[in-house]
NUBA-626831 format. One record per residue (C-alpha): residue number from 0; chain; x, y, z. Coordinates in steps of 0.02 Angstrom, whole numbers. Each point is the difference from the previous one (the first is absolute). Layout:
BEGIN
 pos unit      u      v      w
 NUM    A      X      Y      Z
...
END
This chain:
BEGIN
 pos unit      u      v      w
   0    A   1054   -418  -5263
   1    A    141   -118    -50
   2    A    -73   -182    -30
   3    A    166    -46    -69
   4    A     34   -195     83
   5    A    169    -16     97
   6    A     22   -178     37
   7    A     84    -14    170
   8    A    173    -50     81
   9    A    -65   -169     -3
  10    A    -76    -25   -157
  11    A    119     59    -85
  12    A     99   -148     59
  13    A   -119   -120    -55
  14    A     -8     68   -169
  15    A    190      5    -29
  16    A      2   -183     48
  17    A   -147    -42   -112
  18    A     88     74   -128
  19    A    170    -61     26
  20    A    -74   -165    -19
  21    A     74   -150    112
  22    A    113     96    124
  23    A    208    -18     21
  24    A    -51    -20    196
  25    A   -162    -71     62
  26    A   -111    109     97
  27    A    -56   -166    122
  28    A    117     32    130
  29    A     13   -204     32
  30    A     63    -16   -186
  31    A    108    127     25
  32    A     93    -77    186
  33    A     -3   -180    -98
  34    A    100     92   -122
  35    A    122     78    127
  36    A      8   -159     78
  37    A     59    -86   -169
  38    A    136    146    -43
  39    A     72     23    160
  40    A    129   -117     92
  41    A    -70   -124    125
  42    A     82     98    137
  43    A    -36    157    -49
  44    A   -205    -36    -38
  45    A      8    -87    190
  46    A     82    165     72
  47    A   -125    116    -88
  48    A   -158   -127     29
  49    A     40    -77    152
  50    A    -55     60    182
  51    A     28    -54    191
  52    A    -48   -165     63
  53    A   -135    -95    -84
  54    A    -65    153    -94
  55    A   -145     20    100
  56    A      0    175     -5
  57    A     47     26   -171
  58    A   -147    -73    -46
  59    A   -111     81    121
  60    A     37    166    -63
  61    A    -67    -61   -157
  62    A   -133    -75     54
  63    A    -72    134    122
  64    A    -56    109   -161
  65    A   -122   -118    -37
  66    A    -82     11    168
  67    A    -61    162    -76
  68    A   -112     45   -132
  69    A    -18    191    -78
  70    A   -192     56     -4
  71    A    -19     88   -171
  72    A    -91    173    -21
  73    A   -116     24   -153
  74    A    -13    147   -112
  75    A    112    138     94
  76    A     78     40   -168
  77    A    183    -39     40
  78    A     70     -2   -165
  79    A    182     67     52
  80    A     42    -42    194
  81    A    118     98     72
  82    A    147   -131     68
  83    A    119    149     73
  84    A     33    -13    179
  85    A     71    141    132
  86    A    140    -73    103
  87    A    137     80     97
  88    A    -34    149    -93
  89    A     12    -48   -170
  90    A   -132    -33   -135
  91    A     19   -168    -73
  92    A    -65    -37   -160
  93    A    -43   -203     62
  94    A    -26    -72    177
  95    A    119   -139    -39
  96    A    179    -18     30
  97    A    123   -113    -47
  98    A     62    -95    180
  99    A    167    -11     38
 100    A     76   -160    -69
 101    A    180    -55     22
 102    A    142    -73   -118
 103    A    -96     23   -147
 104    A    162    -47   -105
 105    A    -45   -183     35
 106    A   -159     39   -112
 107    A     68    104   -132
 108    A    174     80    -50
 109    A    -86    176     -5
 110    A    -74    -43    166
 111    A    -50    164    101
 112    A     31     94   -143
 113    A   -124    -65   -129
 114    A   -123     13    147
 115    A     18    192     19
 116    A      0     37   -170
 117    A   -188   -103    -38
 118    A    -54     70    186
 119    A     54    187    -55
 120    A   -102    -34   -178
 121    A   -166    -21     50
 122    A     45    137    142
 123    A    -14   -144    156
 124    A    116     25    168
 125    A    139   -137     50
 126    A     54    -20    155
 127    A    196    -88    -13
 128    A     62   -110    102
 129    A    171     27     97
 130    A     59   -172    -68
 131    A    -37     30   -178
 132    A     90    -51   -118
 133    A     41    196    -87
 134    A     49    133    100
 135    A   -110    129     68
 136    A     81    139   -101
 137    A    -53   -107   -182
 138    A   -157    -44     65
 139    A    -40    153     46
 140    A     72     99   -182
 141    A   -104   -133    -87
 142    A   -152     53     72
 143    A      9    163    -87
 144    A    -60    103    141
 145    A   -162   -102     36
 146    A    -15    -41    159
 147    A     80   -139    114
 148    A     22    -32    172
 149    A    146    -81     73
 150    A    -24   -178    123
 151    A    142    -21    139
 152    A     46   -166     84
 153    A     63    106    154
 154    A    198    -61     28
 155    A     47    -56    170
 156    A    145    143    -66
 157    A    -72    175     25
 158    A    129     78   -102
 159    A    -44   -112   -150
 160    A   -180     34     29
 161    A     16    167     16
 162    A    121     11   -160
 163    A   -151    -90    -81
 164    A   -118    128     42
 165    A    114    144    -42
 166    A    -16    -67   -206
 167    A   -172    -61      6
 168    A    -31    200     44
 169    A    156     78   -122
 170    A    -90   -118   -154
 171    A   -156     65     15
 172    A   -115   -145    113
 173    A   -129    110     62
 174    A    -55   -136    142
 175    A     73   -133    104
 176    A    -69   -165     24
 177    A     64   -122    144
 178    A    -40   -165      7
 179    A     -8    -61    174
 180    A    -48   -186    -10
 181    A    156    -50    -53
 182    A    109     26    122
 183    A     82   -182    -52
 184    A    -24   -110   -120
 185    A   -178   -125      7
 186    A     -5   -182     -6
 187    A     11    -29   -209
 188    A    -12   -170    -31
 189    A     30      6   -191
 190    A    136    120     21
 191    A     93   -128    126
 192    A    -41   -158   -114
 193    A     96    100   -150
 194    A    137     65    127
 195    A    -34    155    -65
 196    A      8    188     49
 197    A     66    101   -118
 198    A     85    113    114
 199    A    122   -123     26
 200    A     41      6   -192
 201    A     14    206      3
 202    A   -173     26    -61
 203    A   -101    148     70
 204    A    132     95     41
 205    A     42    146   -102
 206    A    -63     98    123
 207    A    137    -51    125
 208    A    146     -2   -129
 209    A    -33    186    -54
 210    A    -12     41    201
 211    A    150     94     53
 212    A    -52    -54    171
 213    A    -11   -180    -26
 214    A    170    -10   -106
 215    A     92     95    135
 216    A    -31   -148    124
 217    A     42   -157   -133
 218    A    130   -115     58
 219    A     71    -59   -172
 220    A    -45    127   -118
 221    A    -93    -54   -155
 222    A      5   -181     59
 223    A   -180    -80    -43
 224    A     25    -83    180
 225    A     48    147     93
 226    A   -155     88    -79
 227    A   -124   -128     33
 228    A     64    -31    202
 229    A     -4    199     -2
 230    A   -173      8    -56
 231    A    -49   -152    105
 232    A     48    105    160
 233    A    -88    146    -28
 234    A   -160    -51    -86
 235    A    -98     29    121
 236    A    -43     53    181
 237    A   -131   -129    110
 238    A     43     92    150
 239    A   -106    154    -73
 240    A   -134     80    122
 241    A   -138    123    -24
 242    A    138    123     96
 243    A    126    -20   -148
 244    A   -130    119   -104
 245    A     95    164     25
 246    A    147    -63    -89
 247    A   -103      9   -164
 248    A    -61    176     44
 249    A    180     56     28
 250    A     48    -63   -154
 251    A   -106     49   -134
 252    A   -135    120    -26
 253    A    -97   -121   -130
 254    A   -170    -69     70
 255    A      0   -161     88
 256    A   -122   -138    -49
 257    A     30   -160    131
 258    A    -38   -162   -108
 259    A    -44   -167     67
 260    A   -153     66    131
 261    A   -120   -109     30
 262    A    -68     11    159
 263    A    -93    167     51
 264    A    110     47    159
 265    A    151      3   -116
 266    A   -106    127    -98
 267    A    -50     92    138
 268    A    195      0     47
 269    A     52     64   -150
 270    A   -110    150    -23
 271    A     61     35    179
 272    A    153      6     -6
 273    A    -18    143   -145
 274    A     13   -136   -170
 275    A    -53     57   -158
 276    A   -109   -153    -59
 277    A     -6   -205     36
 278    A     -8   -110   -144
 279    A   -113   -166     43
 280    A    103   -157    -59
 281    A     79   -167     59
 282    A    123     17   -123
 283    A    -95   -123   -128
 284    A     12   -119    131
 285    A    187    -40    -22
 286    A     29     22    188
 287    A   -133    -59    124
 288    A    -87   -157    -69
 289    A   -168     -2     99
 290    A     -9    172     20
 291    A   -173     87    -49
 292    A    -20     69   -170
 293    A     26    149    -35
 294    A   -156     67    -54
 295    A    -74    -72    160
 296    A     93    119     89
 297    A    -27    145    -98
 298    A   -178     67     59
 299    A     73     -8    179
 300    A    143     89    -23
 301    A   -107    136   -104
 302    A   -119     17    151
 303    A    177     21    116
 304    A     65    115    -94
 305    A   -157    115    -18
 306    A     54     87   -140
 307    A    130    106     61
 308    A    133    -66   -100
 309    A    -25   -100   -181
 310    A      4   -197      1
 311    A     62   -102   -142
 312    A    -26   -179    -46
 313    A     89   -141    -67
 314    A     20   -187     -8
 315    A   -134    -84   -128
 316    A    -29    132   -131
 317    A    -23    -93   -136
 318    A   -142     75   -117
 319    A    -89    164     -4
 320    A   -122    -44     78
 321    A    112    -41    149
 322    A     42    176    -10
 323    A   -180     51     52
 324    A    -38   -117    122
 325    A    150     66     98
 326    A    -30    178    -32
 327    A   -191    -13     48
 328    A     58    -73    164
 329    A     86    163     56
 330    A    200    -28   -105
 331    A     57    169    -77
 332    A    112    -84   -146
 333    A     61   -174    -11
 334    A    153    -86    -41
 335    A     19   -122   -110
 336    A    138   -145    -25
 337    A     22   -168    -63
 338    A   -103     34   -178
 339    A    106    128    -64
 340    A    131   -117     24
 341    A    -65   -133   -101
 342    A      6    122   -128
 343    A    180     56     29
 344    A     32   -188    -16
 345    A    -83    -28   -141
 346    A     17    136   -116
 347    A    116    144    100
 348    A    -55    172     -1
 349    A   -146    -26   -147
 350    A    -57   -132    113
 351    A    -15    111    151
 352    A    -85    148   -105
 353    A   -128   -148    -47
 354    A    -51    -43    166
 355    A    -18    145     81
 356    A    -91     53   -151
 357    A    -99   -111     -4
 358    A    -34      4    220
 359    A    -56    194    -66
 360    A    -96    -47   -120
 361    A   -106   -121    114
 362    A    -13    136    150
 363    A    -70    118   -131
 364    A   -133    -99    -72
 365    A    -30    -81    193
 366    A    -38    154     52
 367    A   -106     63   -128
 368    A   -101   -148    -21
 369    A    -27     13    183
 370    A    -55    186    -14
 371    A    150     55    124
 372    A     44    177    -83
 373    A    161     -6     98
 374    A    115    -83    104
 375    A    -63    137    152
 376    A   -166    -70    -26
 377    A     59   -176     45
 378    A    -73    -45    180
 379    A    -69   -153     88
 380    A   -153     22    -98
 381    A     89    -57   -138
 382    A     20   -176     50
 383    A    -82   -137    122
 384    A     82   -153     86
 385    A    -64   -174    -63
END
């Protein structure tokens, strides 16, 4: 019998950082956002940090993890957990993904870029915004073939959306993410104090300028302004009904994951009309200020749903032990945003691989300590409202 000792994914971690001594990034995720907020520009950090109204919400989503508690399991001998996840037919080596987060060139010159390449290290999805700051053919060759999903802000345009589609499939996206709740723009008070949106300043849109599509219908060629008002009139659709679903189908044969559900009819809507998945989220509370949290909403939707098509979570992650509480309560995989950011911010693509290194590392040993051999075995038993 082999008594040799493997120390796990998560120790591991710890021991590199005990041995590297005082760390380049801090592994306290508050040290690391003061940092971000220190490097970045004023306007910038507000974008990134900022949310909708009085950041109610934002908060909430936060806060909400703490109204549960995991209940550990003694002695079940979980040394190694297993943290792979099925979804949409693929094995995934982590239940975490890396949200879709826009104009990351406000945060760091590699931007999207930097992200894929520390996301495709450590072997972790992304899921890439339509306003990012690369295009989706370099995101996509930077990822090296590890997997990543593609996020659409569906264009009052069909033809541009469907152009959009078209790549995300030809460069290798193996799902499609929509994000409903943002059908316009929410109420962003810092954003509007710093007259600031940095679409108007041509961020976020490489996607648009490598879009035969959109550049076929600018008024002004290359002119910034003629861009911008282009972009302006397209962005998005808030005329959108449940019955504008078969355009999607028609246009791609990806899967289809509806982001931004939150109530469980929506989820029950979804699955009915033949989706592929619903991903729990109020956007990190950057549109409805006052709306529940997300994790609130989760269980429900979970119970709507019923299992016949995977839900995903996001909005709060912040820890990995966040992770668990929102996979015990019935999410597949979540999504996670603003704290790979900070490390973008901070320290580019090392600063990325950090954090979600370190978001592993904490799952891991979560899980273990809890006795929870695998992410499968993660159910309401797991955890108890306080």
């Amino acid at each position: 019998m082999d008594s040799t000792f493997r120390p796990s994914f998560g120790m591991r971690r710890q021991l590199e950082l005990y041995a590297a001594g005082v760390p380049a990034q801090p592994a306290r995720l508050e040290e690391l956002r003061r940092l971000a907020e220190e490097r970045l520009d004023r306007r910038a950090w507000d974008y990134l940090e900022g949310a909708a109204g009085a950041e109610d919400t934002a908060r909430a989503n936060v806060e909400a993890f703490r109204r549960w508690r995991i209940v550990p399991r003694m002695l079940r001998g979980v040394s190694q957990p297993d943290l792979g996840v099925e979804l949409l037919g693929q094995t995934l080596r982590t239940p975490v993904l890396l949200a879709p987060l826009g104009v990351q060139g406000i945060l760091h010159p590699d931007a999207e870029l930097a992200v894929a390449r520390a996301a495709s290290s450590l072997d972790v999805p992304i899921v890439l915004s339509s306003v990012s700051s690369k295009t989706l053919e370099e995101v996509s060759a930077a990822m090296a073939g590890r997997p990543r999903w593609f996020q659409l802000y569906w264009s009052r345009d069909r033809e541009f959306a469907a152009s959009l589609l078209g790549r995300a499939e030809r460069a290798g996206f193996s799902a499609l993410v929509v994000t409903l709740d943002t059908l316009q723009l929410g109420w962003r008070p810092r954003d509007l104090d710093n007259a600031y949106l940095p679409f108007r300043e041509g961020q976020g849109l490489a996607n648009y300028l490598a879009d035969p599509v959109f550049r076929a219908g600018l008024r002004g060629g290359d002119d910034p302004r003629a861009v911008v008002q282009r972009f302006a009139e397209l962005f998005a659709d808030p005329s959108l009904t449940w019955d504008a679903l078969p355009f999607l189908r028609e246009h791609t044969r990806l899967p289809i994951l509806l982001k931004g559900i939150l109530h469980p009819d929506d989820a029950r809507q979804a699955v009915d009309r033949g989706m592929d998945g619903v991903i729990v989220s109020n956007h990190g509370g950057r549109q409805i200020d006052g709306s529940i949290a997300a994790l609130e909403a989760l269980p429900g939707v979970v119970e709507a749903v019923g299992g016949r098509v995977p839900v995903l979570f996001d909005s709060g992650i912040r820890r990995g032990a966040d992770v668990v509480k929102a996979l015990a309560l019935g999410a597949r995989a979540v999504l996670v945003g603003r704290p790979y950011a900070y490390g973008l911010a901070v320290r580019g693509e090392a600063g990325v691989r950090d954090v979600l290194h370190n978001l592993l590392a904490e799952l891991d040993l979560t899980m273990s300590l809890g006795g929870f051999r695998s992410t499968a075995a993660l159910d309401r038993d797991a955890v108890v409202r306080v």
